[in-house]
matplotlib code that plots the C-alpha trace (Angstrom):
import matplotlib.pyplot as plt

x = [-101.6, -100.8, -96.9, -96.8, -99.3, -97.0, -98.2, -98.2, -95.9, -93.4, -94.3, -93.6, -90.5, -89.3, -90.3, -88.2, -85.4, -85.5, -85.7, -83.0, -80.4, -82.1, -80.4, -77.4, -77.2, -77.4, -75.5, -72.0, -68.8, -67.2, -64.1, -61.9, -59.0, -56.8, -52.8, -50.8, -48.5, -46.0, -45.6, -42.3, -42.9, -43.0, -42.5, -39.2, -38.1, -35.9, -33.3, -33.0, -30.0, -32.2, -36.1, -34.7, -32.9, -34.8, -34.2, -37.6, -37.1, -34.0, -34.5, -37.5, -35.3, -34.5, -36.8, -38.8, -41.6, -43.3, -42.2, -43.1, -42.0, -43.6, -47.1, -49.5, -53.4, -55.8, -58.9, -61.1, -64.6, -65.3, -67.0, -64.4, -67.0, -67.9, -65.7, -64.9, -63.8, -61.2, -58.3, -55.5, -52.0, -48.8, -45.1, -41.8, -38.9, -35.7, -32.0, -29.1, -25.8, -24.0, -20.7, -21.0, -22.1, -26.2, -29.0, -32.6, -34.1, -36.4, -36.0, -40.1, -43.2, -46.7, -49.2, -53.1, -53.5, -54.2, -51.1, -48.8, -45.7, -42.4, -39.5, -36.9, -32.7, -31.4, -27.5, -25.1, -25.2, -27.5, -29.3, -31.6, -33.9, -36.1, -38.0, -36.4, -37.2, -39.7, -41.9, -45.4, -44.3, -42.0, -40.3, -37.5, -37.4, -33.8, -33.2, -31.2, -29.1, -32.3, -35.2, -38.5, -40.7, -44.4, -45.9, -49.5, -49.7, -52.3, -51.3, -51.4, -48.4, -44.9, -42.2, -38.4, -36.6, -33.2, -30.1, -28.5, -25.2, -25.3, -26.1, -26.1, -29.0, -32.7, -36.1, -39.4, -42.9, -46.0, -49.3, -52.2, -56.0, -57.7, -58.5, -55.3, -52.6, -49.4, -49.2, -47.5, -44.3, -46.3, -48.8, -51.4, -53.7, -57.1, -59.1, -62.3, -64.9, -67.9, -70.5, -70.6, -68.2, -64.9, -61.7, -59.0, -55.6, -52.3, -49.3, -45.7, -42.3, -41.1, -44.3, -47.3, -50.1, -53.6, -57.3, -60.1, -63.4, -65.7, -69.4, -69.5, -72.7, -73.2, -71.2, -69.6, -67.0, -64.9, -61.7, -59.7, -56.1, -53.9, -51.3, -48.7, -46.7, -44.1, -46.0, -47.8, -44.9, -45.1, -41.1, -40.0, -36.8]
y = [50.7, 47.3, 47.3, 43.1, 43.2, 41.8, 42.6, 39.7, 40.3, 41.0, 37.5, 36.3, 37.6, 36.6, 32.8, 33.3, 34.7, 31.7, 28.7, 30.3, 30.7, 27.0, 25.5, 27.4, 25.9, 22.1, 22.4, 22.1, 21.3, 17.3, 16.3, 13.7, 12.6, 9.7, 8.2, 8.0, 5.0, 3.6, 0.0, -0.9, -4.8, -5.1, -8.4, -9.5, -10.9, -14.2, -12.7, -9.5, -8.5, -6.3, -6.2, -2.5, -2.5, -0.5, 3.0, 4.3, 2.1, 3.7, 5.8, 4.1, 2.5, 6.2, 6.8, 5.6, 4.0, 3.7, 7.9, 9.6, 12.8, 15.8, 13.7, 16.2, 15.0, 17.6, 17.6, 19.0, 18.5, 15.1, 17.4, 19.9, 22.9, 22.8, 24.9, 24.8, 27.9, 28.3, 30.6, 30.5, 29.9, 32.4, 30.9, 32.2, 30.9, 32.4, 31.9, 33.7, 33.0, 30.8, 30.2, 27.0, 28.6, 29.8, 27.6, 28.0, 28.8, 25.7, 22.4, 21.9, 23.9, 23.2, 25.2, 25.6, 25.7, 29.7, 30.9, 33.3, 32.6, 34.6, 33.7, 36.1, 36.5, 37.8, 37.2, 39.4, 37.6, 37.5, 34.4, 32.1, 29.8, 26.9, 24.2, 20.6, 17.6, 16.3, 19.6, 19.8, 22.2, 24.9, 27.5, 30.0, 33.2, 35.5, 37.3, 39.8, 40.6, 41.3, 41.3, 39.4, 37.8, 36.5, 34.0, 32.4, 28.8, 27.5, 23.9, 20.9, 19.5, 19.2, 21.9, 20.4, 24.0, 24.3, 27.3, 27.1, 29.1, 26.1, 23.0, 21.4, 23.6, 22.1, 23.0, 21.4, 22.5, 21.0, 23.2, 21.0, 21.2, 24.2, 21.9, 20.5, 20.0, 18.8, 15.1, 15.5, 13.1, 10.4, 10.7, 12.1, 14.5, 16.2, 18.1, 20.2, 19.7, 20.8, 18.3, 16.9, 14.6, 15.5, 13.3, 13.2, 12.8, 11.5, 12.6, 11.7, 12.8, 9.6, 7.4, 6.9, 9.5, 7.5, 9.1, 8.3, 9.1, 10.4, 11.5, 13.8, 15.1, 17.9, 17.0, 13.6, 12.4, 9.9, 8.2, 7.7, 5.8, 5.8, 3.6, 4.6, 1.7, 1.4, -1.5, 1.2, 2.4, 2.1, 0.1, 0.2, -1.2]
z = [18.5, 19.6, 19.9, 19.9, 16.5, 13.7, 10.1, 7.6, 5.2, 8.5, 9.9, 6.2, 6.2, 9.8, 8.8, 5.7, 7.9, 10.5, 7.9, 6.5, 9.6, 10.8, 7.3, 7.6, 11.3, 10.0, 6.7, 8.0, 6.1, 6.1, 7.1, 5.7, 7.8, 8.0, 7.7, 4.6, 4.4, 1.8, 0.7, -0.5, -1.3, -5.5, -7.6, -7.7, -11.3, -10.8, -14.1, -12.6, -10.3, -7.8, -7.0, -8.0, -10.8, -13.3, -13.6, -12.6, -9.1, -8.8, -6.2, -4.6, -1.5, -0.1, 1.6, 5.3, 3.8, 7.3, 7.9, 4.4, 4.0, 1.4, 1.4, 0.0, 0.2, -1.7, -2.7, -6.0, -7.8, -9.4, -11.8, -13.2, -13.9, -10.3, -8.4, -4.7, -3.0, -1.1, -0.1, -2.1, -0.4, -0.9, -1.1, -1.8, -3.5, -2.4, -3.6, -1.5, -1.0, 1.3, 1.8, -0.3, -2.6, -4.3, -2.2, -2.0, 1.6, 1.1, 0.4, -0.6, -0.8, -0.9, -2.4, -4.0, -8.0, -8.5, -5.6, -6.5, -5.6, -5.3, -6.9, -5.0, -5.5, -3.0, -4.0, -5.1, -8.7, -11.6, -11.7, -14.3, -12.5, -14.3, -14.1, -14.2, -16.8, -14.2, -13.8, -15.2, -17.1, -18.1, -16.2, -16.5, -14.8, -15.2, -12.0, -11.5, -7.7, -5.0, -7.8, -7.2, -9.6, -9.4, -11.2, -10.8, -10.5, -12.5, -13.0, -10.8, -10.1, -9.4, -10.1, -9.8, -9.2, -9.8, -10.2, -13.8, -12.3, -9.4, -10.3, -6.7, -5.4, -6.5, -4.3, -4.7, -5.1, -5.5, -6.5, -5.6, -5.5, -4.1, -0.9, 0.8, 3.7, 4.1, 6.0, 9.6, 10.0, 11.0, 7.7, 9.4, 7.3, 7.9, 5.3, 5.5, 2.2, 1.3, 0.6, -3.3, -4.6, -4.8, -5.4, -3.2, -4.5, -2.4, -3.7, -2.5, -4.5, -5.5, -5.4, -7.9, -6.9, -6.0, -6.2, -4.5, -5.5, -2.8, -1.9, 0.8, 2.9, 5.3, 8.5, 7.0, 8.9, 6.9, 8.1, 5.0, 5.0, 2.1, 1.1, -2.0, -3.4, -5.7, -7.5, -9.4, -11.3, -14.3, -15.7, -19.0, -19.6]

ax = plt.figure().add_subplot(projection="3d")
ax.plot(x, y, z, "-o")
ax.set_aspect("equal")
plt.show()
């Protein structure tokens, strides 16, 4: 018997096998990376006291528009039946006791859309904790002193947290796509796709969210800069 002798349905099967790990080698994931900036120039109405008078501009001026902080960049299917896998993220909201008084341990979260996070009390107090006017949608979760609640976060969006027994403390979370990071201090982000087209969403706190529709291929690498303004927002006197 000739040991080197390959039979043909084995030769079949090891072409198979090789075209197979030879696509796998090529087809690599894109990457989208780039700087997030804010633009603080809006029109100015001559009859108006303050470029910022209106109540939804408000707050607009406190903040480092060249610095943001809490940018979140994520990414999801242009096509919402098509879904992208990824890990899901794991967060905890915890409320202890200080000596001035109930505070959350963080000031703002980030998380993907399908995370379960922990909402944990760890005072010495009962406690009711909900979601704020601004929130994407309802919340309220009774905790008793050193219970621990989970909830699974299926909506994108932004959660305004806040203590009904103190009204000072308040802690932010945003669930985004199931792609995403959290922009660096100078608004640097980087993101790893699949190919397809996907949109890619920047959001900021206090700043009109913008999407971007791209089509990505195996390996792309696309440099993508952002730039949020408050000319977006949308003022109703």
């Amino acid at each position: 018997m000739n040991p080197f002798k390959i039979s043909a349905p084995r030769f079949l099967w090891l072409v198979l096998c090789a075209a197979f790990l030879s696509q796998s080698a090529w087809a690599a994931d894109g990457r989208i990376f780039g700087k997030v900036r804010g633009k603080p120039k809006i029109k100015v109405d001559p009859k108006s006291e303050s470029a910022y008078s209106s109540r939804a501009l408000r707050y607009a001026t406190l903040f480092d528009y060249e610095k943001l902080k809490e940018v979140v960049v994520y990414a999801e299917p242009a096509d919402a039946s098509v879904t992208l896998s990824a890990s899901i993220s794991t967060a905890a909201v915890i409320l202890h006791k200080t000596r001035r008084g109930l505070e959350f341990e963080t000031e703002f979260q980030a998380v993907s859309r399908g995370a379960k996070v922990i909402f944990k009390n760890v005072s010495d107090e009962a406690v009711t904790l909900y979601s704020g006017g601004e929130s994407v949608r309802r919340l309220t979760l009774n905790l008793e002193p050193m219970e621990e609640k989970t909830v699974e976060m299926g909506d994108i969006g932004f959660y305004r947290l806040l203590c009904l027994e103190e009204p000072d403390a308040q802690s932010r979370l945003f669930v985004a796509g199931p792609i995403f990071c959290t922009a660096d201090a100078e608004g640097r982000y980087s993101l790893t796709v699949p190919a397809g087209n996907i949109k890619v969403t920047t959001w900021h706190y206090r700043l009109p969210p913008k999407t971007i529709d791209i089509e990505m291929t195996d390996s792309r690498k696309l440099e993508l800069d952002v730039t949020l303004s408050v000319e977006n927002i949308e003022v109703s006197e």
